[in-house]
C-alpha positions in Angstrom: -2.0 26.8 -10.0 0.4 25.6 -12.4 2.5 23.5 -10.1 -0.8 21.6 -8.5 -1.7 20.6 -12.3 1.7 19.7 -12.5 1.4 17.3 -9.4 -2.1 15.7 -10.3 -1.4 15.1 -14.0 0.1 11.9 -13.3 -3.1 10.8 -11.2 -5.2 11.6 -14.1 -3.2 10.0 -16.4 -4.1 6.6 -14.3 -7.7 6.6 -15.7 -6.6 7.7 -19.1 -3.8 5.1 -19.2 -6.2 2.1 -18.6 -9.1 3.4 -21.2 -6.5 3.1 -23.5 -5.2 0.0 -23.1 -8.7 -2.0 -22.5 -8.8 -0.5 -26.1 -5.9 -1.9 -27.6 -7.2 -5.7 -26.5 -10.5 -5.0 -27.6 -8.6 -4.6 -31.0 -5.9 -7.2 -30.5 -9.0 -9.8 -29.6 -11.5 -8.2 -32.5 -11.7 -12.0 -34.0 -13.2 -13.4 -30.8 -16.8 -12.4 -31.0 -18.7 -11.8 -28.1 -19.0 -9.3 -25.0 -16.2 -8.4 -23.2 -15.4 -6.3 -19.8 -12.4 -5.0 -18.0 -12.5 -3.2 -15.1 -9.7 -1.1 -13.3 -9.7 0.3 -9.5 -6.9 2.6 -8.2 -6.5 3.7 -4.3 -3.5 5.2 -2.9 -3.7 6.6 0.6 -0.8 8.1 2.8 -0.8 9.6 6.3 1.3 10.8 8.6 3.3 14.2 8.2 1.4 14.8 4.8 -2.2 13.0 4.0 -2.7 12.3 0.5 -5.8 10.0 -0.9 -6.5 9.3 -4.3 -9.3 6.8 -5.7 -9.4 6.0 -9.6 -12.3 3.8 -11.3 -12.9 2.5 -14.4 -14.7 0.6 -16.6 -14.8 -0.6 -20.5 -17.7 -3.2 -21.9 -17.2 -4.1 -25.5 -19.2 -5.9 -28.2 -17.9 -7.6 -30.7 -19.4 -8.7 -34.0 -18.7 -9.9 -37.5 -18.4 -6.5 -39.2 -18.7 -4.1 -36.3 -18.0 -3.2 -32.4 -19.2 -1.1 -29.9 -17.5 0.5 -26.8 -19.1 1.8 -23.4 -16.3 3.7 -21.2 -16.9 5.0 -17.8 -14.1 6.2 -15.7 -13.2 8.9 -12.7 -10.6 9.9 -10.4 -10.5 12.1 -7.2 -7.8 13.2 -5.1 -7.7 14.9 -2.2 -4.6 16.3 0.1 -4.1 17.9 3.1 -1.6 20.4 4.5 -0.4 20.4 8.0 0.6 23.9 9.5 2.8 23.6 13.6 3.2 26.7 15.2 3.7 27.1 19.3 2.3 29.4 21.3 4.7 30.4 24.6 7.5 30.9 25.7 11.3 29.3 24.8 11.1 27.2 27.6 7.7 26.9 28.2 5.3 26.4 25.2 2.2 24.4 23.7 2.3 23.1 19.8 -1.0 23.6 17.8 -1.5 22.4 14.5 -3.9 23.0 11.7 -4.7 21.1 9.2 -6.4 22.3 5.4 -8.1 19.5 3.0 -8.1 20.4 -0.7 -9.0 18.9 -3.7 -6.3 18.2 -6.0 -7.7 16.4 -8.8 -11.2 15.6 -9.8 -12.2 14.0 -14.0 -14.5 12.2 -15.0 -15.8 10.7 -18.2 -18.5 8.6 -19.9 -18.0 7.8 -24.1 -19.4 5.4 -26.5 -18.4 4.2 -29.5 -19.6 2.3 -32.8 -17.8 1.2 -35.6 -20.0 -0.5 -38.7 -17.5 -1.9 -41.4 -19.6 -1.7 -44.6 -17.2 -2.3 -47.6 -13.6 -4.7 -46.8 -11.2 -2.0 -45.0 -14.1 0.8 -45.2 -15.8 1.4 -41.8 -18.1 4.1 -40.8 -18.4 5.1 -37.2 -20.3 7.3 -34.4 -19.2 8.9 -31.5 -20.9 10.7 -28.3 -18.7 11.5 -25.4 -19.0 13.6 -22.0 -15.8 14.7 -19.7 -15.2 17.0 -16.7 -11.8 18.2 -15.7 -11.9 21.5 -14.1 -8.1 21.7 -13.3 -7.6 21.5 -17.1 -10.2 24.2 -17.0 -13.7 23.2 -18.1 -16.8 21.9 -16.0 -18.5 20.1 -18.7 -17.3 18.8 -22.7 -19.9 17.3 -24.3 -18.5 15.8 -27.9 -20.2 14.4 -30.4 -18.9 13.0 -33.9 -19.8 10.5 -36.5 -17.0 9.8 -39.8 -15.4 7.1 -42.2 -12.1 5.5 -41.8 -10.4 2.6 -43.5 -8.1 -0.5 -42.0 -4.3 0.5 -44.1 -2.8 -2.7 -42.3 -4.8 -5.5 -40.8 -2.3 -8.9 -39.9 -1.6 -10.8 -36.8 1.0 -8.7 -35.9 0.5 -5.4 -37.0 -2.6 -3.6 -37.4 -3.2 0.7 -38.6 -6.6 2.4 -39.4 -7.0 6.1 -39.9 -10.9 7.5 -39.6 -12.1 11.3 -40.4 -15.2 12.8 -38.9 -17.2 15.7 -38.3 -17.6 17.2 -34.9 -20.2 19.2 -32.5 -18.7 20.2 -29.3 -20.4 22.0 -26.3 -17.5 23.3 -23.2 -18.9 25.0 -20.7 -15.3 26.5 -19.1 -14.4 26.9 -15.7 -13.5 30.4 -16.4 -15.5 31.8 -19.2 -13.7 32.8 -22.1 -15.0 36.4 -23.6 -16.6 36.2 -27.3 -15.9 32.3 -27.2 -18.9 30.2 -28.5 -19.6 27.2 -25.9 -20.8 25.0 -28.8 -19.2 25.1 -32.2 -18.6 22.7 -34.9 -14.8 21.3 -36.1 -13.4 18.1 -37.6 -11.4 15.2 -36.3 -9.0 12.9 -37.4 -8.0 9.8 -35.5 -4.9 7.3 -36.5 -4.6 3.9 -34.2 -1.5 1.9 -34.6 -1.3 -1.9 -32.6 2.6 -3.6 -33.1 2.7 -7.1 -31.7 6.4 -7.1 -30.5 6.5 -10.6 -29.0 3.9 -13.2 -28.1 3.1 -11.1 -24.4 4.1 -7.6 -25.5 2.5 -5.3 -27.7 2.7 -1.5 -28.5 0.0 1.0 -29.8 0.0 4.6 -30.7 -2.9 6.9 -30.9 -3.0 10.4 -32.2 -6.6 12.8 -32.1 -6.9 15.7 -33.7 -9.3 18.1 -33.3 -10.1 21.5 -35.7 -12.4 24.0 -34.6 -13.9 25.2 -37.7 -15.4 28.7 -35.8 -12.0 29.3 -34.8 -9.0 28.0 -36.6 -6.6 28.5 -34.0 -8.4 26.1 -32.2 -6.7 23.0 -32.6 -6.5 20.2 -29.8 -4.4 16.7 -30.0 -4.1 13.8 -28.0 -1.4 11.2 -28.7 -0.7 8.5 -26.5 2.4 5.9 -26.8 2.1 2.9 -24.5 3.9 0.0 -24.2 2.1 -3.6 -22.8 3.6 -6.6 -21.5 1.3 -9.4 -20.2 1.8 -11.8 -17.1 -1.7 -13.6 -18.0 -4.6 -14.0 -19.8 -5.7 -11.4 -16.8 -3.4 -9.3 -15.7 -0.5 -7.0 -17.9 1.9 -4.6 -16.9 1.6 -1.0 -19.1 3.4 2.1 -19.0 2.5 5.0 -21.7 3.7 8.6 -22.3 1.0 11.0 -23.3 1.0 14.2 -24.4 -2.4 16.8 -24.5 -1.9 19.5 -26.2 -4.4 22.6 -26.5 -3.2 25.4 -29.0 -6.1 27.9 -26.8 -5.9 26.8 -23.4 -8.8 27.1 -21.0 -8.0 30.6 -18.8 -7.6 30.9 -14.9 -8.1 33.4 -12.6 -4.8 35.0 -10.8 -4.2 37.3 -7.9 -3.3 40.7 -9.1 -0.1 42.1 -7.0 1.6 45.7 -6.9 5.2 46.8 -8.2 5.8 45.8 -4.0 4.2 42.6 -4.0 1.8 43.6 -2.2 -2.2 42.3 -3.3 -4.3 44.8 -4.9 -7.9 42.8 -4.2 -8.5 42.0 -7.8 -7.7 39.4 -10.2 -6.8 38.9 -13.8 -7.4 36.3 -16.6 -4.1 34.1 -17.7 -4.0 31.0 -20.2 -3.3 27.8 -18.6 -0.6 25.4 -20.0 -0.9 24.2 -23.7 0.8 21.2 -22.9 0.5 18.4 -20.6 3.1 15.2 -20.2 1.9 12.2 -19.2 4.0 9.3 -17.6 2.1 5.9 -16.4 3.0 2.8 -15.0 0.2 0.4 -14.1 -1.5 -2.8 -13.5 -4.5 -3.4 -15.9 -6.7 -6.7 -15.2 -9.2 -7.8 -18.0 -11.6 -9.6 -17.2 
């Protein structure tokens, strides 16, 4: 289990790698009012002795006014692979190959969030939230967030621009694998800090850390921080590679095979954590359009 997450992380990180940086030009272009669109598509296909296909879409609309924006994000990915097993049936000299072939899903997320942001006194915004993901190979069917806080622009030039917001929370998860005495919905707090460098005229770099508190469980802290790094060919099309990390201090649980001191299967199964931490490494071709 741990070593397919390990292999699909980097196809998830796809979708998550071009949500963030539609967001970053939303922010970079926040002076040019108006409705804007950018819309990413991702297909990788192999064949031959291993079959792999993977197919990634996604798709931001933002509005832009004087004193406030709102953000619409869809997205999803899906991947599938399949394993070939040869054997022969026969004789050394005389003998017929068979194969067999077993399609699995590898990866499967999907997401839908909006976003507005209402600046009601100079750097002093307020802002709502609603969001809905599924991932169940980072262990939960459905996460259903909702949030609403205040934040304030700290920097706000051409070239460099940092706002910090706080909120309140309300979170539903409905896990894969339930997790004994754990509420499904419970309330928490949030803290978000976005950071946009403008490095040259075509490259730019942004930062974005998310915190998350449970408040019916303090031990229940989730952060997302995600470091990328843009270079634009033209007004359309930029090259971007990010390094995320999503960490989850009570990681959803799996179900394992239980085995015997002799390896052998005992027909029942136990409950054990998944990873607290994954590492995300993108590289990828963003077009705005």
């Amino acid at each position: 289990m741990r070593d397919s997450r390990r292999r699909i992380l980097p196809v998830i990180a796809v979708l998550l790698s071009l949500v963030a940086t539609n967001t970053a030009v939303a922010q970079e272009d926040e002076k040019e009012l108006g409705w804007f669109n950018a819309t990413d598509f991702a297909w990788v296909l192999t064949g031959g002795n291993s079959q792999t296909s993977t197919l990634g879409l996604g798709n931001v609309l933002t509005h832009l006014w004087e004193t406030s924006t709102f953000r619409f994000e869809l997205g999803g990915v899906r991947s599938e692979s399949t394993l070939k097993t040869r054997g022969a049936t026969g004789s050394i000299d005389d003998f017929d190959l068979f194969e067999e072939s077993i399609t699995e899903k590898t990866a499967e997320s999907y997401l839908a969030n909006a976003r507005y942001d209402w600046a009601f006194s100079g750097a002093w915004y307020a802002y709502g939230f609603a969001g809905w993901e599924r991932n169940t190979f980072a262990g939960f069917d459905n996460r259903t967030t909702g949030a609403a806080g205040v934040g304030r622009q700290l920097v706000d030039t051409d070239n460099t621009k940092l706002k910090i917001d706080f909120g309140g929370t309300y979170v539903v998860q409905k896990d894969v694998v339930p997790v004994p005495g754990r509420d499904e919905g419970f309330a928490g707090l949030r803290f978000t800090a976005d950071w946009l460098q403008k490095l040259s005229g075509n490259t730019d770099f942004v930062s974005t850390l998310i915190l998350d508190q449970n408040l019916n469980d303090t031990d229940d802290v989730r952060a997302n921080w995600l470091n990328a790094l843009s270079i634009a060919m033209s007004d359309a099309l930029s090259l971007r590679t990010s390094y995320q990390l999503l960490w989850d201090n009570q990681p959803a649980l799996t179900t394992v095979p239980l085995f015997d001191a002799g390896g052998v299967p005992v027909g029942s199964s136990v409950l054990a954590p998944l990873d607290e931490l994954d590492t995300f490494f993108t590289l990828a071709l963003v077009l705005n359009l």
